[in-house]
VEXROSE-236443 format. One line per 5 residues: number of its first residue (from 1); their letters; for each residue x, y, z of C-alpha. Coordinates in Angstrom, 2 decimals, decimal comma. Last residue first. Layout:
VEXROSE-236443
NUM) a) X/Y/Z ~ ...
end
This chain:
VEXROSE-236443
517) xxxxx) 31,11/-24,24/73,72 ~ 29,43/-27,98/73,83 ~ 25,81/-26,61/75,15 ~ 25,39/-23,85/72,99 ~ 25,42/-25,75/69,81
512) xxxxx) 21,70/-27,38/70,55 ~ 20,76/-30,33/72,59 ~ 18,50/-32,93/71,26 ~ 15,74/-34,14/73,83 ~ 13,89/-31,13/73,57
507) xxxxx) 13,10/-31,95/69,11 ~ 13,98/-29,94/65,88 ~ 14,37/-32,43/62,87 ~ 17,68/-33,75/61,26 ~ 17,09/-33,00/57,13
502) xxxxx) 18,84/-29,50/57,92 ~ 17,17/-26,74/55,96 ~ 16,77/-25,27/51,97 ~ 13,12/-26,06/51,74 ~ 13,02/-26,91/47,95
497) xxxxx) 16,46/-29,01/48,45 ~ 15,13/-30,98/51,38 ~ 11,81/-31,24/49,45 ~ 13,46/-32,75/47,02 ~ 15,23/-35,16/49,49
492) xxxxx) 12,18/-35,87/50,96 ~ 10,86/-37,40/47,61 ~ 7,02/-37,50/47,62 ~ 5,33/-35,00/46,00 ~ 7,65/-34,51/42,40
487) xxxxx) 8,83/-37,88/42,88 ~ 5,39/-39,23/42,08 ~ 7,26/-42,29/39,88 ~ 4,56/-41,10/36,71 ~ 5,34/-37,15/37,69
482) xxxxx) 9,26/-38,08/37,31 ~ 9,29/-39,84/34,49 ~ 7,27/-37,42/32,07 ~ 10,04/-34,65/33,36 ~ 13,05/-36,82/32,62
477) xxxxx) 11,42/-37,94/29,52 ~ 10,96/-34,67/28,09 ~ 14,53/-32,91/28,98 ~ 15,34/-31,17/32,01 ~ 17,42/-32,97/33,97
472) xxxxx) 19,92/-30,01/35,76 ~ 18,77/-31,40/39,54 ~ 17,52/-28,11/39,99 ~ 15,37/-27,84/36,66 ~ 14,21/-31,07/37,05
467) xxxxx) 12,81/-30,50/40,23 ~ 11,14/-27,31/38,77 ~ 10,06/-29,18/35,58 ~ 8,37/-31,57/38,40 ~ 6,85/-28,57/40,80
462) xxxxx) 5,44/-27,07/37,60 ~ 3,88/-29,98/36,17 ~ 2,07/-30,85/39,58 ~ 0,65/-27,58/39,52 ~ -0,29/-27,77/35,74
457) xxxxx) -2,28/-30,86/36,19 ~ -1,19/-34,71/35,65 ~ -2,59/-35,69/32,96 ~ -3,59/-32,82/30,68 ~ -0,54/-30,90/32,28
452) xxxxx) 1,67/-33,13/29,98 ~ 0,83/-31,83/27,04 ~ 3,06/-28,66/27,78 ~ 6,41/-31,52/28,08 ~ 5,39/-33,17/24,68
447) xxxxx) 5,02/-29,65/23,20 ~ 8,47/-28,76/24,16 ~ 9,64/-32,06/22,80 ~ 7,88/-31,13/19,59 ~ 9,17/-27,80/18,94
442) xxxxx) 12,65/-28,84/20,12 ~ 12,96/-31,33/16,99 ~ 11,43/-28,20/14,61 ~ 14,13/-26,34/15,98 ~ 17,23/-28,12/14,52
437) xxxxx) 20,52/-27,09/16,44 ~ 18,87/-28,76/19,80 ~ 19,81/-27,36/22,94 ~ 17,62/-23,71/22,59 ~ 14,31/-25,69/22,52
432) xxxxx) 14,35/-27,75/25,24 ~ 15,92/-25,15/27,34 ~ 12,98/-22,31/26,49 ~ 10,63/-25,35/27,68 ~ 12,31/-26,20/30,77
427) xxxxx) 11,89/-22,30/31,86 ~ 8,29/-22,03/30,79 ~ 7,16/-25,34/33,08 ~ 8,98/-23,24/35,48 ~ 7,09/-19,92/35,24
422) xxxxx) 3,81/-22,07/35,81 ~ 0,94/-23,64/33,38 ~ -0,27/-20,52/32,31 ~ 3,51/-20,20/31,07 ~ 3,60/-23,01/28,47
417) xxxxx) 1,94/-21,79/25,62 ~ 3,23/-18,27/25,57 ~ 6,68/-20,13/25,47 ~ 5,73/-22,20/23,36 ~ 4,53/-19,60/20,57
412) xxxxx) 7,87/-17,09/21,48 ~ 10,29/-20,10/20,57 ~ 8,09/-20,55/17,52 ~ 5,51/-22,72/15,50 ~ 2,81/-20,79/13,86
407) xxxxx) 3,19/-22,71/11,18 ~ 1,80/-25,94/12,71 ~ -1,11/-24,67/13,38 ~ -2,22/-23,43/9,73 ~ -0,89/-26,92/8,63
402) xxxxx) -3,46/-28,74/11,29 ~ -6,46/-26,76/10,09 ~ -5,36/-26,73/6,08 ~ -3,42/-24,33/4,73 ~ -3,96/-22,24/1,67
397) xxxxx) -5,20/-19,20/4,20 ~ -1,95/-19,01/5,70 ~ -0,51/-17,72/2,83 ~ 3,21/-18,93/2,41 ~ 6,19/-18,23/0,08
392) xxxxx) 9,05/-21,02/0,67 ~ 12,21/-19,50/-0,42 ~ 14,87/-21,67/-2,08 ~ 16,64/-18,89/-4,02 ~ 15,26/-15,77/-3,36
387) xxxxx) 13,46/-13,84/-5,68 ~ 9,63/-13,41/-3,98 ~ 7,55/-12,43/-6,30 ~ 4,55/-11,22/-4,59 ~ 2,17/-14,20/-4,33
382) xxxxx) -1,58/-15,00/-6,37 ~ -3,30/-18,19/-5,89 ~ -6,17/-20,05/-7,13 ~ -6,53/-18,48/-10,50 ~ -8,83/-20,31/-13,02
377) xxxxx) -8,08/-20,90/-16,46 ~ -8,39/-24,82/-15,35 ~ -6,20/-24,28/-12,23 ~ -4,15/-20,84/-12,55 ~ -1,18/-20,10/-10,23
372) xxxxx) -0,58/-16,53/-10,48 ~ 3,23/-14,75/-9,17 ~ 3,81/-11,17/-8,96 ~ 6,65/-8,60/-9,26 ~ 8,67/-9,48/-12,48
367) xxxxx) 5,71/-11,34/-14,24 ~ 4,83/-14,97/-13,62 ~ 2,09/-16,88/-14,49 ~ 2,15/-20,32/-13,43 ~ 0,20/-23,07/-15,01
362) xxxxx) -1,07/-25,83/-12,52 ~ -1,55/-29,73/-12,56 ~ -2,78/-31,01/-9,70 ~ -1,99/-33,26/-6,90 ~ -2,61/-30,99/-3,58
357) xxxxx) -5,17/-28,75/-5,38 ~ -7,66/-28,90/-2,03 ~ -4,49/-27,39/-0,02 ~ -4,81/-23,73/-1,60 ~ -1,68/-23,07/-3,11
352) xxxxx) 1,35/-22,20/-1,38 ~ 4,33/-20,95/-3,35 ~ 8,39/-22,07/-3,74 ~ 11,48/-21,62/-4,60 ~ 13,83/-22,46/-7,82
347) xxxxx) 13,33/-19,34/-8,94 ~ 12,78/-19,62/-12,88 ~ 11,48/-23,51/-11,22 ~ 8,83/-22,32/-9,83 ~ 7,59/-25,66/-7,51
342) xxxxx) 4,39/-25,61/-6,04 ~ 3,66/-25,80/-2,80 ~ 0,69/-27,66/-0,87 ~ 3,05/-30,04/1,46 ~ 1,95/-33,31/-1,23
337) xxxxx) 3,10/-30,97/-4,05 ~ 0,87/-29,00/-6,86 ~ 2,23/-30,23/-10,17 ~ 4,04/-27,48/-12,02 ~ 3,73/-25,75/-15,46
332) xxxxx) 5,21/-22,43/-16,77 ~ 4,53/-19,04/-18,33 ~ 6,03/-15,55/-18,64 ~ 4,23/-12,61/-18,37 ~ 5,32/-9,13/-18,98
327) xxxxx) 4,53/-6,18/-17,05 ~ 2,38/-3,54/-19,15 ~ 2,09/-0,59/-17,28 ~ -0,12/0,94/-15,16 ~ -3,46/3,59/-15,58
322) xxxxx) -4,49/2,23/-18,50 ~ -4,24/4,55/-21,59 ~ -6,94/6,35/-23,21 ~ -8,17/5,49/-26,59 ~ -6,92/7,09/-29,78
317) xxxxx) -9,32/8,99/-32,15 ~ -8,64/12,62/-30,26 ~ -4,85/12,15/-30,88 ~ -5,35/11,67/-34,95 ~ -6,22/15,05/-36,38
312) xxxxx) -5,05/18,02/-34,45 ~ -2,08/16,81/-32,99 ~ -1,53/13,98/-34,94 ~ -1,19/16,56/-37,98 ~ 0,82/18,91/-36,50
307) xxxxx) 3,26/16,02/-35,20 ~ 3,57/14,71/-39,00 ~ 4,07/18,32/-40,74 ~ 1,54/20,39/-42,23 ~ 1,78/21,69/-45,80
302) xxxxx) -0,46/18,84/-46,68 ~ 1,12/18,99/-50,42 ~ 4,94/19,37/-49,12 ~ 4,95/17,76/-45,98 ~ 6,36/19,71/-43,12
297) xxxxx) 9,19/18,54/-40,64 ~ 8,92/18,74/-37,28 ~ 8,03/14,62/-37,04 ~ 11,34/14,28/-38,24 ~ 13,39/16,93/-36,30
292) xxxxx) 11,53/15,03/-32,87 ~ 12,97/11,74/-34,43 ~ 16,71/13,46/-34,38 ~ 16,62/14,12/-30,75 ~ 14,61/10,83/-29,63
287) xxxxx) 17,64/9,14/-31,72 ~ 20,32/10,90/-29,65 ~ 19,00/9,81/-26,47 ~ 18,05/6,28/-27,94 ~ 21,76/6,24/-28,62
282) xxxxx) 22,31/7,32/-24,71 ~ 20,33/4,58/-23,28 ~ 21,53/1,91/-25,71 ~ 25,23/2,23/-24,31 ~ 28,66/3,62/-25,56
277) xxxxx) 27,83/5,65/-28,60 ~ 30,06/6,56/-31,09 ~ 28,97/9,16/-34,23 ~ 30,01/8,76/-37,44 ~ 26,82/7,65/-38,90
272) xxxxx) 24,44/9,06/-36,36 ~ 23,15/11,82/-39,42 ~ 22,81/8,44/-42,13 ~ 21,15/6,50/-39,41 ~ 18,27/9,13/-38,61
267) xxxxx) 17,05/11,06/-41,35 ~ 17,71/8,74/-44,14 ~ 18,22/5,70/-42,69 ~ 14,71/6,70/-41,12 ~ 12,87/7,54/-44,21
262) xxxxx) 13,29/4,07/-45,41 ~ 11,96/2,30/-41,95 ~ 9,04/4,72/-42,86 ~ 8,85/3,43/-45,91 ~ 8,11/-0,11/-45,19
257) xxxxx) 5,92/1,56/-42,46 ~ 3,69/3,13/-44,90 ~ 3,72/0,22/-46,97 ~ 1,64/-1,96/-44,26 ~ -0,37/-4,21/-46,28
252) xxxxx) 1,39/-3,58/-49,49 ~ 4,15/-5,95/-47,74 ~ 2,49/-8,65/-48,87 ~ 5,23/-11,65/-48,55 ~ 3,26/-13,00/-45,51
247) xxxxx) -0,45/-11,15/-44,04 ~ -0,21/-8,16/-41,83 ~ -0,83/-9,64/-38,14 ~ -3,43/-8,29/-36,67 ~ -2,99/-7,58/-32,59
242) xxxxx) -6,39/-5,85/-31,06 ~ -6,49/-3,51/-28,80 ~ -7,94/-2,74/-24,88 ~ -4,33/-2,14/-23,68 ~ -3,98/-4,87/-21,24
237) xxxxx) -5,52/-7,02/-23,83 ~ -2,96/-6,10/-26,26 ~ -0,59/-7,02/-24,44 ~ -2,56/-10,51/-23,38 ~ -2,29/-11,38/-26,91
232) xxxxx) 1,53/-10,63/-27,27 ~ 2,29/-12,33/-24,28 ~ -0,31/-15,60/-25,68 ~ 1,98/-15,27/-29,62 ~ -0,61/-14,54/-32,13
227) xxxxx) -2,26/-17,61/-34,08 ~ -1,84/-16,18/-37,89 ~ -4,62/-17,18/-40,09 ~ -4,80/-16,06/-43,45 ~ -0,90/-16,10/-44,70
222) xxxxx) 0,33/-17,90/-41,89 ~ 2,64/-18,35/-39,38 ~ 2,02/-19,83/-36,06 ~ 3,20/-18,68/-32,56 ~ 3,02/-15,25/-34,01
217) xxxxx) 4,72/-11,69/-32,29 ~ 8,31/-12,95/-31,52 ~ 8,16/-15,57/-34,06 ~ 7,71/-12,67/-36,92 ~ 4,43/-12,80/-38,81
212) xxxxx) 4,79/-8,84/-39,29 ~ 2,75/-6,28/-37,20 ~ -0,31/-4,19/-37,40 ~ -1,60/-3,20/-34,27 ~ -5,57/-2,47/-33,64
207) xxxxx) -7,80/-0,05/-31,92 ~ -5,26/2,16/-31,29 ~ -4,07/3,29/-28,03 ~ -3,10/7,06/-26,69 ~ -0,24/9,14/-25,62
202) xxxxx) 1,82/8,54/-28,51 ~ 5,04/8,31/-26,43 ~ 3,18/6,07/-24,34 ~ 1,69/3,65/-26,67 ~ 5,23/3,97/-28,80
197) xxxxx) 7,10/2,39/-25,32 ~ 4,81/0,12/-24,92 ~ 5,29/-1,55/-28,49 ~ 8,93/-1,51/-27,69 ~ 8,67/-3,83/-24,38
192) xxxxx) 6,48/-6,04/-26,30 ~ 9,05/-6,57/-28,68 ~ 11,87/-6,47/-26,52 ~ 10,26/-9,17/-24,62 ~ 8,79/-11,01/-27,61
187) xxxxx) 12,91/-11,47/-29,09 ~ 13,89/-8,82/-32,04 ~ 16,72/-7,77/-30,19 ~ 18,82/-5,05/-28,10 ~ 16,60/-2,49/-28,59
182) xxxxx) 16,83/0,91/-30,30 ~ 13,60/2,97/-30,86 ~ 12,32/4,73/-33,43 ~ 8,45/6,84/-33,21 ~ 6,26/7,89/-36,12
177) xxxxx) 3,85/10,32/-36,86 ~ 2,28/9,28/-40,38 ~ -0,52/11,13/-39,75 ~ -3,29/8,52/-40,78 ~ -1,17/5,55/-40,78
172) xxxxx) 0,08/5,97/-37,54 ~ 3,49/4,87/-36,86 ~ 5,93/2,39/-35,11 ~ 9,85/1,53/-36,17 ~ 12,00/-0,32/-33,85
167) xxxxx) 15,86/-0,65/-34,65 ~ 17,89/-3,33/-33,41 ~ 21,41/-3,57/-31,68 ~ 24,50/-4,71/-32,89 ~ 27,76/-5,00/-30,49
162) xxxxx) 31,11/-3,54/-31,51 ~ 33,57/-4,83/-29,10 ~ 35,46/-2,33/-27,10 ~ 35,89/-5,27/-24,41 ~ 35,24/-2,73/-21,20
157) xxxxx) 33,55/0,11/-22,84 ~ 30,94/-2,27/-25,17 ~ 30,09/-0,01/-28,00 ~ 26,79/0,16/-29,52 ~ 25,36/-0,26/-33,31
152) xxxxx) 23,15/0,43/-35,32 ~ 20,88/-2,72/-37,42 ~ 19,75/-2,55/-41,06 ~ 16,53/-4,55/-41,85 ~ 14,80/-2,14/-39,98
147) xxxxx) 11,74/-3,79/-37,26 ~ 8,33/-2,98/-37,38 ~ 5,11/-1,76/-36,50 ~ 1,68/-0,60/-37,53 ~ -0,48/1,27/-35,27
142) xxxxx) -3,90/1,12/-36,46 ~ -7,46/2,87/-36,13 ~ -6,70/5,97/-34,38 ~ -7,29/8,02/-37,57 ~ -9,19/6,11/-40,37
137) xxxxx) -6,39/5,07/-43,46 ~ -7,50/5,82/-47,02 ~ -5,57/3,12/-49,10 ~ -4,69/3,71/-52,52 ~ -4,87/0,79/-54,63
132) xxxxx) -2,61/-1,13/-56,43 ~ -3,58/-2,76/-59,53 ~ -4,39/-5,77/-60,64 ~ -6,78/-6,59/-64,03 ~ -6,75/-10,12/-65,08
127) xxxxx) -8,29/-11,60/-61,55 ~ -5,56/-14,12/-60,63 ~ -6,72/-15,11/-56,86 ~ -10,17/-14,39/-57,14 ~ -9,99/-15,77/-60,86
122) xxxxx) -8,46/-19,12/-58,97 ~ -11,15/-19,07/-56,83 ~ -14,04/-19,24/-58,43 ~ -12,29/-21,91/-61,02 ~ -12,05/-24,01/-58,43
117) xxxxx) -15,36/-23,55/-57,12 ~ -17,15/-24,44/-60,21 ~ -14,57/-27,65/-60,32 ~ -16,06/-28,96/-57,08 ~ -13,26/-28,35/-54,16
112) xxxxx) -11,12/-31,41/-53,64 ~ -11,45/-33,41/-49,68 ~ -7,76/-35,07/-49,80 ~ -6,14/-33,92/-52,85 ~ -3,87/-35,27/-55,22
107) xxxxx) -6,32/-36,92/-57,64 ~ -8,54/-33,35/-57,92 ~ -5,73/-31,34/-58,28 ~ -4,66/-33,61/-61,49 ~ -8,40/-33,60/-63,05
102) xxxxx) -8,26/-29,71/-62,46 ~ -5,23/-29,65/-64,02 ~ -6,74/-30,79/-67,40 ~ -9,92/-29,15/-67,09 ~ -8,12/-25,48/-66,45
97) xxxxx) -6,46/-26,21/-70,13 ~ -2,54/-25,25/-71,43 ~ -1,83/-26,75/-74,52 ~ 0,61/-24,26/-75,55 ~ 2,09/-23,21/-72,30
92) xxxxx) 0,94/-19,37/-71,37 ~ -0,01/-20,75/-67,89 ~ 2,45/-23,13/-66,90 ~ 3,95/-20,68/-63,80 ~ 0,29/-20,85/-62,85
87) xxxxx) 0,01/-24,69/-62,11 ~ 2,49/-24,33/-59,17 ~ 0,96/-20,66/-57,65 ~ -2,29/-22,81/-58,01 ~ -1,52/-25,63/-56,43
82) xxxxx) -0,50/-23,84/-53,13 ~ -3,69/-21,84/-53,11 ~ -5,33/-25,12/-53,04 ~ -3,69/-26,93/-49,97 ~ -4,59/-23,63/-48,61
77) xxxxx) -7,96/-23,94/-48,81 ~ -8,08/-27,50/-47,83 ~ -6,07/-26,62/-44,39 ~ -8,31/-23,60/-43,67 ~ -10,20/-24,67/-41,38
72) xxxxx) -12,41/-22,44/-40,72 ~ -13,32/-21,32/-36,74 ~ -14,52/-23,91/-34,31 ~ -17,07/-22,75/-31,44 ~ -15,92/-22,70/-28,10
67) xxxxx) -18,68/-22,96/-24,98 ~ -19,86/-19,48/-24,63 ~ -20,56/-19,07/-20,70 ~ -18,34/-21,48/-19,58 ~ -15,80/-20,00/-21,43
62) xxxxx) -16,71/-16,22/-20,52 ~ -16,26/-17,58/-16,82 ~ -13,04/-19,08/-17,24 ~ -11,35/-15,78/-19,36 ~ -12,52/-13,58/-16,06
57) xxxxx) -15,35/-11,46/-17,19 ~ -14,80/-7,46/-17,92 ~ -15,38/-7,84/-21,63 ~ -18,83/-9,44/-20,60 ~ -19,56/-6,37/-18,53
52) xxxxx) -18,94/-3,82/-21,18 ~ -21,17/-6,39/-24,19 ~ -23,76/-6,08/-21,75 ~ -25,35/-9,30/-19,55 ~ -27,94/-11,73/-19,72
47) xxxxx) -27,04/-13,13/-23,22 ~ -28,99/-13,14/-25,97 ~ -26,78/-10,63/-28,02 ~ -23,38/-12,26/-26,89 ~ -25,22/-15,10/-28,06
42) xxxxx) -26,00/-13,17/-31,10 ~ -22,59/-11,55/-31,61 ~ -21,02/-15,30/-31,22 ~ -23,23/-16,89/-34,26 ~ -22,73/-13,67/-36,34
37) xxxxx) -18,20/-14,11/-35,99 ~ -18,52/-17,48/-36,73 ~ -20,68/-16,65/-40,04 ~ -17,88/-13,80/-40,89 ~ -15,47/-16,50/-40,53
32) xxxxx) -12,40/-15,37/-38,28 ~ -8,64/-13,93/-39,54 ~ -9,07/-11,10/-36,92 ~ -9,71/-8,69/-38,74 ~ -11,05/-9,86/-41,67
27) xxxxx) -13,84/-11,48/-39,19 ~ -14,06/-7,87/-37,13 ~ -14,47/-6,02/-41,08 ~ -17,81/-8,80/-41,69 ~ -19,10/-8,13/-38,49
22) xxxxx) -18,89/-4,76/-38,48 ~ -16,65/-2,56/-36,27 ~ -17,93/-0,02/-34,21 ~ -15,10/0,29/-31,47 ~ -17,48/-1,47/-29,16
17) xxxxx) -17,77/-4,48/-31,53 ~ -13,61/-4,35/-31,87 ~ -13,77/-5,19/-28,03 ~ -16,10/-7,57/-28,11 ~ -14,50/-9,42/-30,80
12) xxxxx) -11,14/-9,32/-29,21 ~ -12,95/-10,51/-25,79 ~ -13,93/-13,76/-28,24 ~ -10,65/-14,50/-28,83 ~ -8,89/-14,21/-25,44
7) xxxxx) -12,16/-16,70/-24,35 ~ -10,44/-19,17/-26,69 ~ -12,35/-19,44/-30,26 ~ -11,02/-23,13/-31,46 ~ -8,59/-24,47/-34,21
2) xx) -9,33/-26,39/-37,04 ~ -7,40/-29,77/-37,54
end
C-alpha cells in the first residue's frame, strides 16, 4: 500500500526549498519521487501565499490546503531487489542466462517489471566497475549521528553494581568537530534528548541529520524509504531540519561517523579506562574534558585542528537556534466524556475540552509542562500540566452556560447570593451548608432556600429564616413550610419571641405590682 505526504512532509520540503535544495536532491532526501516532489512545488507555486508563510501554517490548514498526494510504492521494487541479491550468488554458474530467471521472476511476482526494465536495473544495481568515492561534504549541511557499539560504564553507590550506559557520537562532516555524550539508553527520549544537546554545544542547526534506521529514530525500516519516528519528526521541526535516515547495511553513507566512534575509544575510552565514576553527570564531566583535547588537536595535511576549522569554516553555514528548547512529546488517545473531560491516563486526571466535542475521539499531546488535545489535527485545548493524581483541570471557557454556573459554586457565592435578600436569609444559608460533609448537597438546599424570595418576597423570607433561626429549624423545608402556613405574619407566639414582652396586655382595670406590696 503506498503511503501519503502528511502536512509534516510537505513542511520538510519547504523547508529544504528555502535552504536551496533542488527538486531532484529534496526527493533523495527525503526518500520522495522527484515527480511528487514537482507536483507539490507548483501548487506551493500557485498558491496564494509564500513558501515563509506556508511553513508557518498549522499542519490542518496546510492539509486542507494540499490535499495528500501518494508517494512510490515501492513494494514491487523491492520485491525485485530481493530477487536479485538471490539470483546473483548463481552468477558465474555454467549455464547461467538473465532470460532464464527472468521467466522465474516473472511467475513469482505480483505486477513483474518488462524484461527491458529488469535488466535496467539489475546493471544499476551490479554496474561492473564499483568503487568508492570520495565525498565532498557542504558546511552546515548535515549532522550525522550515532551510537558506539561499546558501552562505559557507571557505578551505582548504594548496590555497587556496575550499570552500562551508552555513548552518543555527533559531527559535522565538513570539519569533523564532534561532540560524545553518555546516556543511559538508546530509547527516542535519550535520543532526542542527545541530539539537543550537540545543537547547542554546536551553536547552530543543520539543514539535515543523518542517523541510523534504529527504532528509536524510524517507525519503519527501510533501505529507500524510512518513515521517521512522529517525536523525531516534530524535533526536527522545532529546529527547522530535516531527519534522513542513512540507508541499511551502507555504512559508506555516514563513514565519517563510523570513524569517529573509532577515534573516540581511542581518545576517550582508552584514557577513562581505569577511572570510576559514580553517576552520568560526572562521566560526561570527564568526557567534555577529554572531547575539548580532541577537537584541539591538529590534522596533519589541513594543519588546522577540528574546532579551528568549525570556527572559521562551518559555524557561519548553520542556522540559528530557536529561542527554547525542545520538550518532548508523548502521545495518547481519549474519548471526550459526557462532563467535557478527557481522561490522561499517564496522570490519571483530567482536562476540559470545549463542550461541542462531548463524544469524540481526541489525541493528546503531552510534554512535561503542557497538555494539547487535538480534534482532526486540530487543537481544541491546551492546559498546564497539572501532575496530580485525580485532578480535574478546568477552563471556564469549555463550559457550557449552565456548567460555567455551576462552577462557580461556593460558601462565599451563596452567601453573596443570599444577603440582598436580608442578613438572616444569609445566616440559614451559611448553616445549610456547613451541616452537610458533602458540599455540593448544601449548595442546592441553600439555593432552594434563595429561590424562595421569587414567591414569597425577600422581606417575608427574612422574617421566616429568622423564625427558623430562633426556634433552631433551619433547614429547606422548615423554611418553605413556614411562609406556605403564613407563620412568619401570623403566629403571636413568634411575635411574642420577636418582641421580647409579656403576652398579657396593658389595660386600667388590671392592677399593677404596687398594689399587693
Amino acid at each position: 500500500m503506498a503511503n501519503t505526504l502528511d502536512p509534516m512532509d510537505l513542511k520538510q520540503i519547504i523547508t529544504l526549498h528555502l535552504d536551496g535544495y533542488s527538486n531532484r536532491n529534496i526527493g533523495v532526501s527525503l526518500g520522495i519521487s522527484r515527480n511528487t516532489v514537482n507536483t507539490y512545488m507548483r501548487l506551493f507555486k500557485g498558491s496564494d501565499y509564500t513558501f515563509k508563510e506556508l511553513l508557518t501554517f498549522e499542519n490542518a490548514r496546510l492539509e486542507v490546503l494540499f490535499t495528500s498526494r501518494t508517494t512510490i510504492d515501492n513494494e514491487r521494487y523491492d520485491a525485485l531487489m530481493l530477487y536479485f541479491e538471490g539470483m546473483n550468488k548463481a552468477r558465474n554458474h555454467p549455464g547461467f542466462t538473465f532470460l532464464f530467471h527472468y521467466n522465474e521472476y516473472a511467475q513469482r511476482a505480483k505486477e513483474p517489471y518488462g524484461y527491458t526494465q529488469f535488466m535496467e536495473h539489475y546493471r544499476r544495481k551490479y554496474a561492473k566497475i564499483k568503487g568508492s568515492m570520495k565525498l565532498e561534504h557542504e558546511a552546515g549541511k548535515e549532522m550525522f549521528i550515532d551510537f558506539a557499539g561499546k558501552k562505559l560504564h557507571v557505578v551505582d553507590k548504594r548496590t555497587g553494581e556496575v550499570v552500562p550506559v551508552e555513548v552518543f557520537v555527533a559531527i559535522l562532516p565538513n570539519s569533523q568537530y564532534t561532540y560524545v555524550e553518555a546516556c543511559k539508553s538508546q530509547k527516542r527520549e535519550d535520543l532526542i534528548g542527545c541530539c539537543d544537546n550537540a545543537l547547542r554545544f554546536y551553536g547552530g542547526v543543520p539543514k539535515a541529520i543523518v542517523s541510523d534506521n534504529q527504532k528509536s529514530a524510524v517507525t519503519r525500516s527501510s533501505r529507500y524509504e524510512a518513515q521517521i519516528n512522529r517525536s523525531f519528526k516534530d524535533f526536527a521541526r522545532h529546529y527547522n531540519c530535516v531527519i534522513n535516515p542513512a540507508r541499511g547495511y551502507s555504512p559508506q553513507d555516514k563513514a565519517l561517523v563510523e570513524n569517529a566512534v573509532h577515534l573516540a575509544y581511542q581518545r576517550i575510552y582508552y584514557p577513562l579506562r581505569e577511572m570510576t565514576f559514580f553517576s552520568l553527570q560526572d562521566l560526561n564531566r570527564e568526557i567534555k574534558s577529554l572531547l575539548e583535547r580532541y577537537n584541539d588537536l591538529l590534522f596533519k595535511r589541513k594543519e588546522a585542528s577540528r574546532l579551528e576549522l568549525f570556527q572559521s569554516a562551518e559555524r557561519g553555514y548553520l542556522k540559528p537556534l530557536p529561542a527554547a528548547r525542545y520538550e518532548l512529546k508523548d502521545y495518547c488517545r481519549a474519548k471526550v466524556q459526557k462532563i467535557g473531560y478527557v481522561y490522561f491516563s499517564p496522570d490519571k486526571s483530567y482536562y476540559s475540552v470545549p463542550y461541542r466535542y462531548i463524544g469524540r475521539e481526541t489525541v493528546i499531546h503531552y510534554t512535561k509542562s503542557a497538555v494539547e488535545v487535538f480534534y482532526n489535527r486540530q487543537r481544541i485545548a491546551l492546559h498546564q500540566r497539572n501532575g496530580s493524581k485525580g485532578f480535574y483541570t478546568t477552563n471556564k471557557e469549555h463550559l457550557g452556560s449552565t456548567h460555567r454556573h455551576y462552577s462557580d459554586w461556593s460558601p462565599e457565592f451563596f452567601r453573596n447570593r443570599a444577603i440582598p435578600h436580608g442578613n438572616n436569609v444569609a445566616a440559614c444559608v451559611e448553616q445549610i451548608i456547613a451541616r452537610v460533609d458533602y458540599p455540593e448537597i448544601g449548595y442546592k438546599r441553600a439555593m432552594g432556600v434563595i429561590q424562595l424570595h421569587r414567591s414569597y418576597g425577600s422581606r417575608r423570607l427574612d422574617n421566616a429564616c429568622k423564625r427558623a433561626l430562633q426556634a433552631d429549624a433551619v433547614s429547606y423545608r422548615r423554611i418553605r413550610n413556614i411562609l406556605k402556613n403564613n407563620l412568619d405574619e401570623s403566629s403571636l407566639f413568634f411575635q411574642d419571641l420577636e418582641e421580647d414582652r409579656p403576652h398579657i396586655p396593658e389595660h386600667q382595670n388590671i392592677r399593677g405590682a404596687s398594689n399587693y406590696k
